[in-house]
Structures are given as structure tokens and as C-alpha cells.
PDB file as gemmi writes it, atoms N, CA and C in Angstrom:
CRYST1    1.000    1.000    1.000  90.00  90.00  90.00 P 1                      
ATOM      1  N   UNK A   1      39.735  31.891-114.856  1.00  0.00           N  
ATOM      2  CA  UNK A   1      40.939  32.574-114.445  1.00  0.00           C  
ATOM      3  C   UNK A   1      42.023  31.568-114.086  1.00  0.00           C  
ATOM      4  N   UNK A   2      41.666  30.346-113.217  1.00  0.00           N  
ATOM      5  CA  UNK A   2      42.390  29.690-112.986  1.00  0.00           C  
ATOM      6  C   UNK A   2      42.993  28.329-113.896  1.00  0.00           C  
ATOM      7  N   UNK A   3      43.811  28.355-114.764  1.00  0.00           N  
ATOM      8  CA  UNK A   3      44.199  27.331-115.854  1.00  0.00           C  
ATOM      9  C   UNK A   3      44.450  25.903-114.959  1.00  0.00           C  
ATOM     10  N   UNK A   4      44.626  24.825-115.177  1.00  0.00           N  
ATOM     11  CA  UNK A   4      45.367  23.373-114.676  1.00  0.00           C  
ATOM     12  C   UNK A   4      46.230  22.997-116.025  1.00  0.00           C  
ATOM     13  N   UNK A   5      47.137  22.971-115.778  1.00  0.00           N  
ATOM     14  CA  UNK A   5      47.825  22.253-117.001  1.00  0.00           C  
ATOM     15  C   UNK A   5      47.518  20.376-116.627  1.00  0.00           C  
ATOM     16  N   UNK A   6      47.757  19.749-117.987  1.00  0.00           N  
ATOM     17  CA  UNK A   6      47.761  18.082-118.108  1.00  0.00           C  
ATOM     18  C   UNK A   6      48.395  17.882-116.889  1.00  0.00           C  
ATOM     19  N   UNK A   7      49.741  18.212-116.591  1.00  0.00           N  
ATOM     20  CA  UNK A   7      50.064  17.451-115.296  1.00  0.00           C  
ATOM     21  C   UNK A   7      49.558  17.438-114.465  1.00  0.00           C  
ATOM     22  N   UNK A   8      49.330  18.496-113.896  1.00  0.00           N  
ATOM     23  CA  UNK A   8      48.084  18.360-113.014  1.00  0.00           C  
ATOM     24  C   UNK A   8      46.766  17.831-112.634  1.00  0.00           C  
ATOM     25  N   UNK A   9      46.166  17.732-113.866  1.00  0.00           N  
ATOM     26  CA  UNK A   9      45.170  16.957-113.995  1.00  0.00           C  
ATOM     27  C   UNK A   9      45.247  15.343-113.466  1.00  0.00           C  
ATOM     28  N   UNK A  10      46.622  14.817-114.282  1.00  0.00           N  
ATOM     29  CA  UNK A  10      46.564  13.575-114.193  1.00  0.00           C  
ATOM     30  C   UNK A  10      47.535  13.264-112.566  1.00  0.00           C  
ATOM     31  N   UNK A  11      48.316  14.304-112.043  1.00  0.00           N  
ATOM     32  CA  UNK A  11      48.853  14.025-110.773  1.00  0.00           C  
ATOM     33  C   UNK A  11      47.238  14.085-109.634  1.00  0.00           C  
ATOM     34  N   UNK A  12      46.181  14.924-110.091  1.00  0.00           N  
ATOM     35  CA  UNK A  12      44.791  15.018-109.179  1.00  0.00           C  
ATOM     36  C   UNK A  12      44.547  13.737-109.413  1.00  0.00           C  
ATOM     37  N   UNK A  13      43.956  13.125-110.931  1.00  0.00           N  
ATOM     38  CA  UNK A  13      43.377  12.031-110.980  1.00  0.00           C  
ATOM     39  C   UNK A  13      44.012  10.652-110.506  1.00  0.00           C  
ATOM     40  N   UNK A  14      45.457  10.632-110.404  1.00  0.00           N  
ATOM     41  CA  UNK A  14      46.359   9.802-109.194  1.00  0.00           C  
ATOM     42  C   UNK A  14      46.178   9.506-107.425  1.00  0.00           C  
ATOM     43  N   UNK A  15      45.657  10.968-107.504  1.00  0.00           N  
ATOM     44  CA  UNK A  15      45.638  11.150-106.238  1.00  0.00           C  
ATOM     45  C   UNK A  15      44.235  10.356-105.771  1.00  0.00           C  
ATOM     46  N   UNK A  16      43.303  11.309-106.563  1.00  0.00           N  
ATOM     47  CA  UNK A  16      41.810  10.404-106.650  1.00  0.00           C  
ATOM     48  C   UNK A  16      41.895   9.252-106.457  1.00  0.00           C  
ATOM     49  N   UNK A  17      42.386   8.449-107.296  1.00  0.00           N  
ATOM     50  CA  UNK A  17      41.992   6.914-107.558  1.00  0.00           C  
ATOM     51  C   UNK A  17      42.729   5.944-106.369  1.00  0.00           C  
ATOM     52  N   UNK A  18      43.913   6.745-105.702  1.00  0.00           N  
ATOM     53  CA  UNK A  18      45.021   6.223-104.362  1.00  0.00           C  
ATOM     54  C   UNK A  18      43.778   6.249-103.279  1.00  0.00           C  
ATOM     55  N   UNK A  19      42.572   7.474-102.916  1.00  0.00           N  
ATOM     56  CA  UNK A  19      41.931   8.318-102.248  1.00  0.00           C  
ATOM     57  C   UNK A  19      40.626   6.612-102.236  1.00  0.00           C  
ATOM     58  N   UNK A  20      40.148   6.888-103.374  1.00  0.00           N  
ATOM     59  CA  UNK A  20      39.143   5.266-103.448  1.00  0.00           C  
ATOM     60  C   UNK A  20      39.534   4.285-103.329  1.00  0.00           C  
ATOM     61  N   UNK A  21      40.871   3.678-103.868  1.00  0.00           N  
ATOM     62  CA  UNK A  21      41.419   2.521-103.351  1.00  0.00           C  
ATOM     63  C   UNK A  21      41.084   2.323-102.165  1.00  0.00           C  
ATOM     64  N   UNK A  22      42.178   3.187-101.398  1.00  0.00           N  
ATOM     65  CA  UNK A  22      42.245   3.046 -99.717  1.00  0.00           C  
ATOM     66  C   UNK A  22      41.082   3.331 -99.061  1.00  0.00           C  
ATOM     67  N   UNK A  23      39.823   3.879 -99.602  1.00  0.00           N  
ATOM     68  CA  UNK A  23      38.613   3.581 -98.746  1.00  0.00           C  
ATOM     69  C   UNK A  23      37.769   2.358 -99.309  1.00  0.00           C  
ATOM     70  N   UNK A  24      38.530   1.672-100.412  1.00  0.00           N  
ATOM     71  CA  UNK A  24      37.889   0.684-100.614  1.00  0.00           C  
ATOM     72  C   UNK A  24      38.423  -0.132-100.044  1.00  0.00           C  
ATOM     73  N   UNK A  25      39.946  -0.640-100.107  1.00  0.00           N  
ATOM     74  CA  UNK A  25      40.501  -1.175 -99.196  1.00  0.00           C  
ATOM     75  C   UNK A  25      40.175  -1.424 -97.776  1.00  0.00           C  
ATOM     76  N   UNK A  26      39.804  -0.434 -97.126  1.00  0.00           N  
ATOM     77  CA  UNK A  26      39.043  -0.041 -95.645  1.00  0.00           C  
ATOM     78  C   UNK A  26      38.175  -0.789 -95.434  1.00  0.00           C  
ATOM     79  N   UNK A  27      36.864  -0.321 -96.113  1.00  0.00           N  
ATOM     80  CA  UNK A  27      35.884  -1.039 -96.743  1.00  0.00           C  
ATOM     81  C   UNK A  27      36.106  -2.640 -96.251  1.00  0.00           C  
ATOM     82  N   UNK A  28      36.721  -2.905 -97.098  1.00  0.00           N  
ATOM     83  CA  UNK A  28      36.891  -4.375 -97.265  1.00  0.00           C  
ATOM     84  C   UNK A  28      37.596  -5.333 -96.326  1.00  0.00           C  
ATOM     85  N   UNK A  29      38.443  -4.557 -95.774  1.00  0.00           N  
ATOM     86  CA  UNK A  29      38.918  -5.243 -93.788  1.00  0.00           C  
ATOM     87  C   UNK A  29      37.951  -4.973 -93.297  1.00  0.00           C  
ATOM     88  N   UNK A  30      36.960  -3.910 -93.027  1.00  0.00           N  
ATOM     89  CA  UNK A  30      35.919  -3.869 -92.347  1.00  0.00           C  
ATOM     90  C   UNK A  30      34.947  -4.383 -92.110  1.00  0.00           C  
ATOM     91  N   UNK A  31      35.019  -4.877 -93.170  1.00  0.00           N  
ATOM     92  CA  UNK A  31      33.372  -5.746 -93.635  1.00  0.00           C  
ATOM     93  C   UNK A  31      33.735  -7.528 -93.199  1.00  0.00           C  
ATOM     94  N   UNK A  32      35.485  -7.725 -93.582  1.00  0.00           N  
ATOM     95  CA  UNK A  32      35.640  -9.105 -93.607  1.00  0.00           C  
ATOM     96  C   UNK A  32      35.826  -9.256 -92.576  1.00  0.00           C  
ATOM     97  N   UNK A  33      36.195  -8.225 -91.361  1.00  0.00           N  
ATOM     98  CA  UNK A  33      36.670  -8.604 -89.762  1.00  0.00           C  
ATOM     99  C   UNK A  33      35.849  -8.830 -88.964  1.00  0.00           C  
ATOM    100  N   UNK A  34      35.910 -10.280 -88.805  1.00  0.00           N  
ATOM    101  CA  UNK A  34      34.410 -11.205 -88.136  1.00  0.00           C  
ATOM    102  C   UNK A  34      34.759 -10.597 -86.647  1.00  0.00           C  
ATOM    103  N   UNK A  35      35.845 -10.472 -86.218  1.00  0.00           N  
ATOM    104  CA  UNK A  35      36.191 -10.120 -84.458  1.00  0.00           C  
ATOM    105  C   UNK A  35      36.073  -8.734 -84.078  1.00  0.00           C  
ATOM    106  N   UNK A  36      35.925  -8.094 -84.533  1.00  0.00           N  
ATOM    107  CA  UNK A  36      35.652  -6.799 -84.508  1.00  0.00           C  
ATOM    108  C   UNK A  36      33.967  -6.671 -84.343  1.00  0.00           C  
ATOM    109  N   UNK A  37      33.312  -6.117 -83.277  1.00  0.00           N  
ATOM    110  CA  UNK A  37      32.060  -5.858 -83.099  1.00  0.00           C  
ATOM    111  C   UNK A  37      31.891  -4.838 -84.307  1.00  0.00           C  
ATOM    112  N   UNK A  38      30.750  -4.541 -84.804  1.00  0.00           N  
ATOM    113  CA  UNK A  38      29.799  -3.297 -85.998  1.00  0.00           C  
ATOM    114  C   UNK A  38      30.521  -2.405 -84.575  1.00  0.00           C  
ATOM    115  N   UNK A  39      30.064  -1.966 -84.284  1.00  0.00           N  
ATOM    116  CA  UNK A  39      30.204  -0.073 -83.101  1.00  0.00           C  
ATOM    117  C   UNK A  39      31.498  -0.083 -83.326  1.00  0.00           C  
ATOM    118  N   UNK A  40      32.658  -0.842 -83.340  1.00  0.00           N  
ATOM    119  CA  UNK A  40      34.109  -0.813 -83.502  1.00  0.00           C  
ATOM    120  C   UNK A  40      34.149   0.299 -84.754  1.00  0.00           C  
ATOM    121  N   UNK A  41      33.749  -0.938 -85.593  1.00  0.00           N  
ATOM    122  CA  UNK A  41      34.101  -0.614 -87.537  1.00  0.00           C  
ATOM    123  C   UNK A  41      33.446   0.381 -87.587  1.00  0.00           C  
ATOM    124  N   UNK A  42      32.356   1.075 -87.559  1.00  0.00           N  
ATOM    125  CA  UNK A  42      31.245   1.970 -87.215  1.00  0.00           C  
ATOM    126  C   UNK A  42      32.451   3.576 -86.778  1.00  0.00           C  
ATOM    127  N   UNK A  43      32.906   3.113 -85.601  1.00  0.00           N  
ATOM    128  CA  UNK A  43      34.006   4.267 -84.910  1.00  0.00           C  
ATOM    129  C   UNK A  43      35.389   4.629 -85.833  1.00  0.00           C  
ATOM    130  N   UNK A  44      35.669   3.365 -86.338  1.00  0.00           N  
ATOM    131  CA  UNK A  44      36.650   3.560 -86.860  1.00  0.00           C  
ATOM    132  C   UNK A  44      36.771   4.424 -88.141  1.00  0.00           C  
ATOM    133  N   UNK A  45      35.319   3.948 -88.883  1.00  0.00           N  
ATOM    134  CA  UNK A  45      35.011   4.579 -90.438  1.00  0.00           C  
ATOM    135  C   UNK A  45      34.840   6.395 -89.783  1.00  0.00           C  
ATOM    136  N   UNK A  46      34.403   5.967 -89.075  1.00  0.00           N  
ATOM    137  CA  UNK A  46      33.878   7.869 -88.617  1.00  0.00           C  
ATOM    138  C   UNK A  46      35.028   8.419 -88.849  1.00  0.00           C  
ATOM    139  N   UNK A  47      36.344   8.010 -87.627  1.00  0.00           N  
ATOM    140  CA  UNK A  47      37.565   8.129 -87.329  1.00  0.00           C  
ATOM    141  C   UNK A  47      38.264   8.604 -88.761  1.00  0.00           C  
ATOM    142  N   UNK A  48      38.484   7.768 -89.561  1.00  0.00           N  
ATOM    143  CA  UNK A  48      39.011   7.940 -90.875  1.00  0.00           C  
ATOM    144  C   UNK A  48      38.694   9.003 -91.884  1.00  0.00           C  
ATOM    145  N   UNK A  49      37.331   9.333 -92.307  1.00  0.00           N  
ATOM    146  CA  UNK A  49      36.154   9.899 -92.622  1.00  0.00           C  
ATOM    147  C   UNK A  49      36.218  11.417 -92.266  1.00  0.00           C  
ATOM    148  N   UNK A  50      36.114  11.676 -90.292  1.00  0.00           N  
ATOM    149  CA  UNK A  50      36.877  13.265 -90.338  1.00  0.00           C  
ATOM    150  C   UNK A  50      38.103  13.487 -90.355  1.00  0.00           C  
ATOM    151  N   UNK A  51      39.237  12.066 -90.037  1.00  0.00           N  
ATOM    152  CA  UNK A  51      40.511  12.376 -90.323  1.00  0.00           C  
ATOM    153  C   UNK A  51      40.865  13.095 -91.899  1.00  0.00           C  
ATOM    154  N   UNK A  52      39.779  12.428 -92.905  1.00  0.00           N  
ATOM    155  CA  UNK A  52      39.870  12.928 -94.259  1.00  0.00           C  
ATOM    156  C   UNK A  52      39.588  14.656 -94.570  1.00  0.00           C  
ATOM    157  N   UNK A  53      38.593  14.728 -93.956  1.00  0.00           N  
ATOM    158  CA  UNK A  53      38.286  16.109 -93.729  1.00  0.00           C  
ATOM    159  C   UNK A  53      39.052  16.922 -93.149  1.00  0.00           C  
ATOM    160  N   UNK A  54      39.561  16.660 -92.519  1.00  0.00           N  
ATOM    161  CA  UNK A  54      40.496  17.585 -91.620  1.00  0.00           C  
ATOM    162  C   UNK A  54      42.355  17.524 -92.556  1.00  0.00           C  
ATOM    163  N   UNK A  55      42.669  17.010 -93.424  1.00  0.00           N  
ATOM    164  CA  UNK A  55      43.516  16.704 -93.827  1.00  0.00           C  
ATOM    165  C   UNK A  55      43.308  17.952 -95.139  1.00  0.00           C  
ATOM    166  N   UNK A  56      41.609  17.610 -95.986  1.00  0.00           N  
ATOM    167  CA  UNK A  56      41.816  18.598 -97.030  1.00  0.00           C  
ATOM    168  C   UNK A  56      41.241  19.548 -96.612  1.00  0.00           C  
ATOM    169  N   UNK A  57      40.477  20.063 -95.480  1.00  0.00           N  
ATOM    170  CA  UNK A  57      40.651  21.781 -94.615  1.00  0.00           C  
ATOM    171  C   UNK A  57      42.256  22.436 -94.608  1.00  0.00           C  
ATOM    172  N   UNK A  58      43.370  20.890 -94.105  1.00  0.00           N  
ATOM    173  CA  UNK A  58      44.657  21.489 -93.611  1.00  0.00           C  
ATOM    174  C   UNK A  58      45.384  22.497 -95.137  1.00  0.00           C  
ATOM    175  N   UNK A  59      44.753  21.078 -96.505  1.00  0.00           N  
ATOM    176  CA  UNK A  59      44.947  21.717 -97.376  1.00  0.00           C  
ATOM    177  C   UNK A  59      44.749  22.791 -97.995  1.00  0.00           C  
ATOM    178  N   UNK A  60      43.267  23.050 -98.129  1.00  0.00           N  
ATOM    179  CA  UNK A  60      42.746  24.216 -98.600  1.00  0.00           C  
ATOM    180  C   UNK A  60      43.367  25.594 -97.725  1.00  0.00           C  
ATOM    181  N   UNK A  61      43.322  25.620 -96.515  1.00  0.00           N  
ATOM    182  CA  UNK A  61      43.664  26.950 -96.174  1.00  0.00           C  
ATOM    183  C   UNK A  61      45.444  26.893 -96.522  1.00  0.00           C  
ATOM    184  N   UNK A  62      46.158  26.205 -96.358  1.00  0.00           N  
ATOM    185  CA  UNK A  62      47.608  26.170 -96.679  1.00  0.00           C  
ATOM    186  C   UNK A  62      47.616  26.492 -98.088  1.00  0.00           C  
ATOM    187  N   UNK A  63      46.616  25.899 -99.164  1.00  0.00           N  
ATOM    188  CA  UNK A  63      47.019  26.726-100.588  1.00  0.00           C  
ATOM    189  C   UNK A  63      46.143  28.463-100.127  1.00  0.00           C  
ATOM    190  N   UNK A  64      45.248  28.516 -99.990  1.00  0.00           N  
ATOM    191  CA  UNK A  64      44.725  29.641 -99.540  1.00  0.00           C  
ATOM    192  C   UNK A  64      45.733  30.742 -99.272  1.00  0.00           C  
ATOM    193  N   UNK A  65      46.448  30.470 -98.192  1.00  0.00           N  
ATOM    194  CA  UNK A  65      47.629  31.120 -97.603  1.00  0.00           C  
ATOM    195  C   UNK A  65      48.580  31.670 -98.759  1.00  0.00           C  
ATOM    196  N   UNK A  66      48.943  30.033 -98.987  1.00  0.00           N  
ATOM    197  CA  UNK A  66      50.174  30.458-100.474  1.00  0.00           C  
ATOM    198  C   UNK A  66      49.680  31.707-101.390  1.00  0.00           C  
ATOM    199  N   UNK A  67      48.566  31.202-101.869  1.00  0.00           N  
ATOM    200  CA  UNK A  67      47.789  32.450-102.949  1.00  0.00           C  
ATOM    201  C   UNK A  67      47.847  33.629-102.809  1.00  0.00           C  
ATOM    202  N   UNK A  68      47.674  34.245-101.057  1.00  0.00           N  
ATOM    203  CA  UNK A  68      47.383  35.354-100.749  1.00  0.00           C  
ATOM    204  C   UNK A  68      48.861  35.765-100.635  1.00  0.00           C  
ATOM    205  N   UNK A  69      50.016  35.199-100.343  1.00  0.00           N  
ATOM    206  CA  UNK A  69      50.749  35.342-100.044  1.00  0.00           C  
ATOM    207  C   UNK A  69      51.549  35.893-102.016  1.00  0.00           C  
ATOM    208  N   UNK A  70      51.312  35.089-102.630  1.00  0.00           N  
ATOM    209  CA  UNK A  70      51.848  35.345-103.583  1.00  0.00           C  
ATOM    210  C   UNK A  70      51.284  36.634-104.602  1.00  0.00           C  
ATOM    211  N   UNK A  71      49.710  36.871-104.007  1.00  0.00           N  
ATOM    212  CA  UNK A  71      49.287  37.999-104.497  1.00  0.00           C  
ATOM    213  C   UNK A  71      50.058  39.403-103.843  1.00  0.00           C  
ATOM    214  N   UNK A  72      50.080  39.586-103.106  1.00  0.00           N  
ATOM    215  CA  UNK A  72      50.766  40.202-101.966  1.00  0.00           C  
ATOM    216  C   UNK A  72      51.976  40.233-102.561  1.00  0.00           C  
ATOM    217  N   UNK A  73      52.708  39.692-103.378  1.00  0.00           N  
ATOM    218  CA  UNK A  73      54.332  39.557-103.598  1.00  0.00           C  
ATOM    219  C   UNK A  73      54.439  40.050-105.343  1.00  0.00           C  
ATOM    220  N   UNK A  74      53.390  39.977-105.617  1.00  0.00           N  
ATOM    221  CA  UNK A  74      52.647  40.754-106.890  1.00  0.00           C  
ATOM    222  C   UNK A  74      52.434  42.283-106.950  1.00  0.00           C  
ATOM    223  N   UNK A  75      51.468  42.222-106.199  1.00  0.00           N  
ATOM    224  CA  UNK A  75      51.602  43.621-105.795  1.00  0.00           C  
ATOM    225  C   UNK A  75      52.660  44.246-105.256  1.00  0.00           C  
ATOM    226  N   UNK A  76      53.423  43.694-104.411  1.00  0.00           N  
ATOM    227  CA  UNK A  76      54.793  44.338-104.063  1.00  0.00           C  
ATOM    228  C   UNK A  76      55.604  44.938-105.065  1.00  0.00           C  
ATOM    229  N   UNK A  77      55.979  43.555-106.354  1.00  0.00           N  
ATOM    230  CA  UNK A  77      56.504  44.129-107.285  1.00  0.00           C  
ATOM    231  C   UNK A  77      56.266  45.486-108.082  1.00  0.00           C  
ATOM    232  N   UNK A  78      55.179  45.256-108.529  1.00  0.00           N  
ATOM    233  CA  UNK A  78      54.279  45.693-109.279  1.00  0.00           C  
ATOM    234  C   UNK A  78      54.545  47.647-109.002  1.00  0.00           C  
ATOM    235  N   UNK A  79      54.286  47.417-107.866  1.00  0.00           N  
ATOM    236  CA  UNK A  79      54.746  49.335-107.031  1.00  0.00           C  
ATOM    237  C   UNK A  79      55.999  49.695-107.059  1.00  0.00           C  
ATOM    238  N   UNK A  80      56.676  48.544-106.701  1.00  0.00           N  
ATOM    239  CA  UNK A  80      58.248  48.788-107.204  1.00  0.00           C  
ATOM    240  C   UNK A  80      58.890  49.346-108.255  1.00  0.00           C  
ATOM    241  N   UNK A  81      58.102  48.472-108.997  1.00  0.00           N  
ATOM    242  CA  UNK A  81      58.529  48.666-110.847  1.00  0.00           C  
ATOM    243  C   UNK A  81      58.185  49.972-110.840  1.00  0.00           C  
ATOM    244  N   UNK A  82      56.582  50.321-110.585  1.00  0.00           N  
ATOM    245  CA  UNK A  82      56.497  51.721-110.593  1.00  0.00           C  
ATOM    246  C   UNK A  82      56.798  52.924-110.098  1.00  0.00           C  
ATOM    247  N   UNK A  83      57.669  52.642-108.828  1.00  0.00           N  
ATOM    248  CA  UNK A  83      58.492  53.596-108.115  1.00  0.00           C  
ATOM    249  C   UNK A  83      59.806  53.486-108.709  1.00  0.00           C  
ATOM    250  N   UNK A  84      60.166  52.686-109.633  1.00  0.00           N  
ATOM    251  CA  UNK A  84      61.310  52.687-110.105  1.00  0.00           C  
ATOM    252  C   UNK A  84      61.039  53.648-111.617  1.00  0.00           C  
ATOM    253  N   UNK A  85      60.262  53.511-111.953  1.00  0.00           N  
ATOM    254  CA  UNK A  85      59.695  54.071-113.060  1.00  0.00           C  
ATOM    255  C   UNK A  85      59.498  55.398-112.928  1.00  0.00           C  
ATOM    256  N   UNK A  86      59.273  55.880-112.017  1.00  0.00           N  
ATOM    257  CA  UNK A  86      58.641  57.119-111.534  1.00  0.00           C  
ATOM    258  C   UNK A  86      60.258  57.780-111.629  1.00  0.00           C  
ATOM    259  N   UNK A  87      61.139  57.201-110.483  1.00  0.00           N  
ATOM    260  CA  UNK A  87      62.016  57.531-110.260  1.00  0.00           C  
ATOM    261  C   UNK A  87      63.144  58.337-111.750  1.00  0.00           C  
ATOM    262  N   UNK A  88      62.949  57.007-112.250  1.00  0.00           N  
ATOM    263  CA  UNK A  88      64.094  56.934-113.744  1.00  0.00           C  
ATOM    264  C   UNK A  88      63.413  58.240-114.685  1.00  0.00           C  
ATOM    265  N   UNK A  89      62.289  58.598-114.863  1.00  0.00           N  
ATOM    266  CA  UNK A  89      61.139  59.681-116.242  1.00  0.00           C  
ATOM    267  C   UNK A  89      61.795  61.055-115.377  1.00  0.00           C  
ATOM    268  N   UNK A  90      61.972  60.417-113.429  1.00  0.00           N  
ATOM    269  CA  UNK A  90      62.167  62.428-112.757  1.00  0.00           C  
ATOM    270  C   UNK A  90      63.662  62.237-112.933  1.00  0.00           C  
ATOM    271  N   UNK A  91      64.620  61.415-113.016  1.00  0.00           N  
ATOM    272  CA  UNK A  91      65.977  61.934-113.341  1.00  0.00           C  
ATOM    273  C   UNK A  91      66.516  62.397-114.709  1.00  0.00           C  
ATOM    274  N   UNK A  92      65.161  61.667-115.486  1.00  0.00           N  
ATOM    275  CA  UNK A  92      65.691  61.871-116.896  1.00  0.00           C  
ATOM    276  C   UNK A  92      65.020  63.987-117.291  1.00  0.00           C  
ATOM    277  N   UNK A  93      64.007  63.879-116.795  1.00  0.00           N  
ATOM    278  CA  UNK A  93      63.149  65.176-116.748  1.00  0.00           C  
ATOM    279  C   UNK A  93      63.927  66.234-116.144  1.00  0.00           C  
ATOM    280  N   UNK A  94      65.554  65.741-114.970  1.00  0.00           N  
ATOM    281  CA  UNK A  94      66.031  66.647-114.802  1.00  0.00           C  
ATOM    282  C   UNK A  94      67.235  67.096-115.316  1.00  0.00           C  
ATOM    283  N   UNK A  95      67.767  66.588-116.165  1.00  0.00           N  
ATOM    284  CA  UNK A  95      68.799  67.059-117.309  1.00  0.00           C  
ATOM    285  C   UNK A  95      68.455  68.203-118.415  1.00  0.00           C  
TER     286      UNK A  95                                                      
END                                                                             
């Protein structure tokens, strides 16, 4: 039901590869930062990790929202048209 056109695809797979960088990036200060105790880097990865989670929850229900919202604006029409329809067959039916 749900199509993705190419752009999309390749604006996701952008996003992806920005998404691994920067935890590889992470990664890699983490591992090289001799002054930093392990329980630090340890807190911090957590830190980052549900910050991530909580970022694509914020997402998912915000498209969620949109969807319902736009179904809802579908259906609105949709009754319209047909109260308009209804309307136009009883004025014409009364001539």
C-alpha cells in the first residue's frame, strides 16, 4: 500500500550512512580517550544510544500523527463531495 519513490530511498540511505558514521565516529573517540575511565565511555554510549531511541519514537509517532491526520482530511473531503453531490442530483430532481 505504501509506495517510496527513488528520492526517498536515497534521502533514507543518506540518512543511514550520516546515522553509522557518527556512531562510528563515537566509537572511535571512545575507544582512543586514554583519560576518560571505561564507566565514563560505558555512560556516555548508553546516553547516546537512548538519546537515539527517543529521537526515532519522537519520529514515528509525529509521522503517525501526520497520517491520521491526513486520513481524517480524506475523509472529510470525501463526505463533502458527497453532500455536494447529493445536494446538486436534489436541485436538479427539482425542476
Amino acid at each position: 500500500m505504501m509506495t517510496d519513490s527513488t528520492d526517498n530511498k536515497l534521502i533514507i540511505l543518506l540518512n543511514l550512512a550520516g546515522v553509522g558514521l557518527a556512531y562510528g565516529m563515537l566509537g572511535i573517540s571512545l575507544w582512543l580517550s586514554t583519560e576518560v575511565p571505561l564507566a565514563t565511555k560505558g555512560y556516555w554510549a548508553m546516553g547516546v544510544l537512548l538519546l537515539t531511541l527517543s529521537l526515532i519514537n519522537v519520529v514515528k509517532y509525529r509521522f503517525d500523527n501526520r497520517s491520521s491526520e491526513d486520513r481524517i482530511r480524506k475523509i472529510e473531503e470525501a463526505r463533502n463531495e458527497k453532500l455536494l453531490e447529493d445536494a446538486l442530483k436534489d436541485q436538479d430532481t427539482s425542476y
